[in-house]
Every structure is written in C-alpha cells, then in structure tokens.
C-alpha positions in Angstrom: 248.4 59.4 133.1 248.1 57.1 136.0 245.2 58.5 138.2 246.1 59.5 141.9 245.1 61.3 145.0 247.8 64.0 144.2 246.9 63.7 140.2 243.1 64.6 141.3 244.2 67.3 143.7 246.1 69.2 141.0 243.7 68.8 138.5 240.8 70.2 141.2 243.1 73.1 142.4 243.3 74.1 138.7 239.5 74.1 138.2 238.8 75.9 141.3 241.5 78.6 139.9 239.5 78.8 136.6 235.8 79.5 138.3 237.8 82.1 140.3 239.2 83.9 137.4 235.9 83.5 134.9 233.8 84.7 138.0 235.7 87.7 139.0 236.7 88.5 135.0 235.1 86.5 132.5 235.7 83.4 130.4 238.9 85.4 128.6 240.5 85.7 131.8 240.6 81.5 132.2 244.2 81.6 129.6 246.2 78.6 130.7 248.6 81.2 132.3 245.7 82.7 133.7 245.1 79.5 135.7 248.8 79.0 136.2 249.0 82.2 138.1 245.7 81.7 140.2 246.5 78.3 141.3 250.2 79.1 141.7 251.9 76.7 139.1 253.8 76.9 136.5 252.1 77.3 132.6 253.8 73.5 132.0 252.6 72.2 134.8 249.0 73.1 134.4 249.4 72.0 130.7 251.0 68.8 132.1 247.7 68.1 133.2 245.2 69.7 130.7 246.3 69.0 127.1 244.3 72.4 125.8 242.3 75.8 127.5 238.8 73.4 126.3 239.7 70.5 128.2 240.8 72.3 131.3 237.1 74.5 130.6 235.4 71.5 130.2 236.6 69.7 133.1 236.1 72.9 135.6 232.5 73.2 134.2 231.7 69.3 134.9 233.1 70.0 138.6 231.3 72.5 139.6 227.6 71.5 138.0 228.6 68.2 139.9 228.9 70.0 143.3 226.1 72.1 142.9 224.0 68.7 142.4 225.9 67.5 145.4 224.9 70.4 147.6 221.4 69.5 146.6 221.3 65.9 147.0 222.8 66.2 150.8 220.2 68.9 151.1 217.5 66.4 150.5 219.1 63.1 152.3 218.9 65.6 155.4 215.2 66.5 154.5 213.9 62.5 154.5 216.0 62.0 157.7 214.0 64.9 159.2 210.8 63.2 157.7 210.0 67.0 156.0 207.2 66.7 153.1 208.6 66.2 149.8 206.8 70.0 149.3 209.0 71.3 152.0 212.2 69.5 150.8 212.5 71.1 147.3 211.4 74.8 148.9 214.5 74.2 151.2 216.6 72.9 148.2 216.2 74.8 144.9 216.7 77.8 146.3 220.0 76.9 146.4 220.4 77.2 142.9 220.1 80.6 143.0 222.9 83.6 143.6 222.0 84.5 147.2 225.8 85.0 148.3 229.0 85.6 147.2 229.9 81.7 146.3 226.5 81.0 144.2 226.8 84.5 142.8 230.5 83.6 141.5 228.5 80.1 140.3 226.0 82.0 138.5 228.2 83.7 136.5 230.5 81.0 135.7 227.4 79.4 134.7 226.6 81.5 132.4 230.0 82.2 130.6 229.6 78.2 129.7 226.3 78.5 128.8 227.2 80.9 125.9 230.2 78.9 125.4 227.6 76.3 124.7 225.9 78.0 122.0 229.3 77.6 120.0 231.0 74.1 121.7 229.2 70.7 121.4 231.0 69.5 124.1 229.9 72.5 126.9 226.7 72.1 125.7 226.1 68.2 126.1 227.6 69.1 129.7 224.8 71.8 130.2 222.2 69.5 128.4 223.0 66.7 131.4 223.0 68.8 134.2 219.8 70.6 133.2 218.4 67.5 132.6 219.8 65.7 136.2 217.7 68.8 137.9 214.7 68.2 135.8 215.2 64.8 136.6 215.1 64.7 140.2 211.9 67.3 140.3 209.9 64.7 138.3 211.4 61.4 140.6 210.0 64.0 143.6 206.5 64.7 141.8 206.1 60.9 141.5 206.9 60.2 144.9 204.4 62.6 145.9 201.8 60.6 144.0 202.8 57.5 146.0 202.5 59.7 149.7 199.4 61.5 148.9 201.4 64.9 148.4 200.5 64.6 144.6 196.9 64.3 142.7 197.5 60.8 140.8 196.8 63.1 137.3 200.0 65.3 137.7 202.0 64.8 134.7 205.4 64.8 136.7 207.7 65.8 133.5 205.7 69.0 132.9 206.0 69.6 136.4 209.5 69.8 136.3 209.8 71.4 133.1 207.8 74.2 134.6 209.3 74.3 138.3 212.9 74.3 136.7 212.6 77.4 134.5 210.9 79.0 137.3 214.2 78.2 139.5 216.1 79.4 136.7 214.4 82.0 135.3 214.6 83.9 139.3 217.6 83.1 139.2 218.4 85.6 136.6 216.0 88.1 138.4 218.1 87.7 141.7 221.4 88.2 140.0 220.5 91.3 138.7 218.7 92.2 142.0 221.1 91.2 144.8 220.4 90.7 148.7 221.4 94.0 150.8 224.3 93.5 153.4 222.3 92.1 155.9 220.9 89.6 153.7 217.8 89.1 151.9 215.9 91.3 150.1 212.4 91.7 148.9 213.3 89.9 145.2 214.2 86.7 147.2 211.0 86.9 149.7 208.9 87.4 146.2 211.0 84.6 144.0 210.4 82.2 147.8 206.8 82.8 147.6 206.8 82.1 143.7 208.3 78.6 144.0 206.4 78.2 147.4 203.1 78.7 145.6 204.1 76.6 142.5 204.9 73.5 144.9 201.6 74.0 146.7 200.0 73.5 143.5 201.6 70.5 142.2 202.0 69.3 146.1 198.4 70.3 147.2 198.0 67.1 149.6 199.7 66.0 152.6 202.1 63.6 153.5 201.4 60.0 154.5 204.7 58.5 154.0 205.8 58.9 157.9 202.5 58.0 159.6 202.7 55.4 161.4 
C-alpha cells in the first residue's frame, strides 16, 4: 500500500485508539472492533490497514516506545541548549519515564500488557529488547560524555552504569504505579524515588562540569 500523509494518519489514529482501550481495559479489550469503535471506523477499514490484531499491537507498541524516547531526547536537546550538567539533564529526563499523571500512567500500563505479551510473542519482545536497550544506550553515551567534561571519574564503567541507573528508573517506576501522586500532585513516593536517582547520578556524576567554561 502506497504510503501517504492520510495512509500514516489512519494508521496513527488506530494506534492511539488501541493504547486507549489496553490502558483503560486491558490487552483483551484492543479486538479489531474494539479499535474500530474507539477510533470511529469501520471493522474493514481498520483491517484495510492492519492485516491481523498482532500487527496492529505491534505497530501501536513501536509508536508509543518511539514517543516516549522522543519526549526524552527533546528533553535533553533543551538541557545542552540551557548548558545544564549532564548530572542535571538525566534527573530532569528519566523521571519522565515514570507514571506521574494520567498520560504516563495510561503508558505504564500499556507498557506492561506488551511486556507480558513479550514473554509469549518474539516479535513484542525484540520491540521491548530495542527500546530497553535505546534507554540503556543513551545513559552509557551520557556517562562517557561525563568522562570527557570532568562530570565522570575516567574508571566508571559506563555500561554498568546504565544497567544499574535503568532498573532503578524502572524498578520506581513500578513503586509509583502502585503508589500514585495525590490530587495536588506529588507525593512523598516521588520526592523518595527523586532523591534515589538524584543520589545514584551524584555517584556516578561526582565531578563538575567543564564542558561550558569558557
């Protein structure tokens, strides 16, 4: 099928129906009718599109790892422009990761439909394999980078870094789900799970940085 702007609209429309219905009901709820109904076409159209319920799963899972990792990566672009230490920059970033509203909640537990999915799809699971692996990925890039600024004792091993530092952001993550921010925000989970992965950074970032003096 010849790709378009309209052909890509469709297709996104139908994967932002499918993380509604799996975060609001579960991964049973994501039926091709299911998404039919959501996104407000009909069961041919959607199928018109999506040849089966896994690729139309698939392709809604891919989408919204890639935004996360977008939300991220614009996070720290804005963080070098502002000439913030690479220590600062992932504080401000992985935090966002985690399911402190209503959006990232609904991300969290789409998240975690797929990732049981994964223990029985090979396909889901090379999808959570890369994205898992893009996060770990950029943590080590930033541990390096901290080597070259003076953030960063020249010994760090920058892959066990980011080992560590991602199941920490993952493993609050869970910890905040089940915990959730009162109405006004916040909560004393989040200001604990901050001051975790504030005091984890502080020791693989101990220095400071020389990247902006002049």
């Amino acid at each position: 099928m010849p790709r378009t702007a309209d052909h890509d609209l469709r297709r996104k429309q139908m994967a932002d129906a499918t993380h509604r219905l799996i975060a609001h009901a579960g991964l049973d709820a994501a039926t091709m009718a299911g998404v039919a109904r959501e996104a407000g076409f009909s069961v041919g159209t959607v199928q018109h599109y999506f040849a089966s319920k896994d690729e139309l799963l698939l392709f809604a899972y891919k989408q919204m790892t890639e935004h996360q990792l977008a939300r991220v990566a614009r996070m720290v672009a804005e963080g070098e422009a502002d000439r913030q230490p690479i220590r600062e920059i992932l504080a401000r970033c992985m935090p966002e990761l985690w399911p402190l509203d209503d959006a990232r909640r609904g991300e969290y537990r789409v998240a975690k439909a797929f990732h049981a999915r994964a223990l029985d799809v090979p396909a889901v699971a090379e999808v959570a394999r890369e994205s898992a692996a893009v996060v770990r990925g950029q943590i080590a890039r930033a541990v390096s980078n901290g080597k070259e600024c003076g953030e960063v004792e020249d010994g760090t091993d920058a892959e066990r870094a980011a080992l560590e530092l991602s199941a920490i952001i993952t493993g609050l993550a869970d910890t905040l789900y089940t915990e959730p921010a009162g109405p006004q925000g916040g909560s004393k989970v989040e200001s604990a799970a901050r001051a975790i992965l504030r005091d984890r950074l502080s020791s693989y970032f101990p220095g400071e940085c020389r990247h902006h003096e002049r």
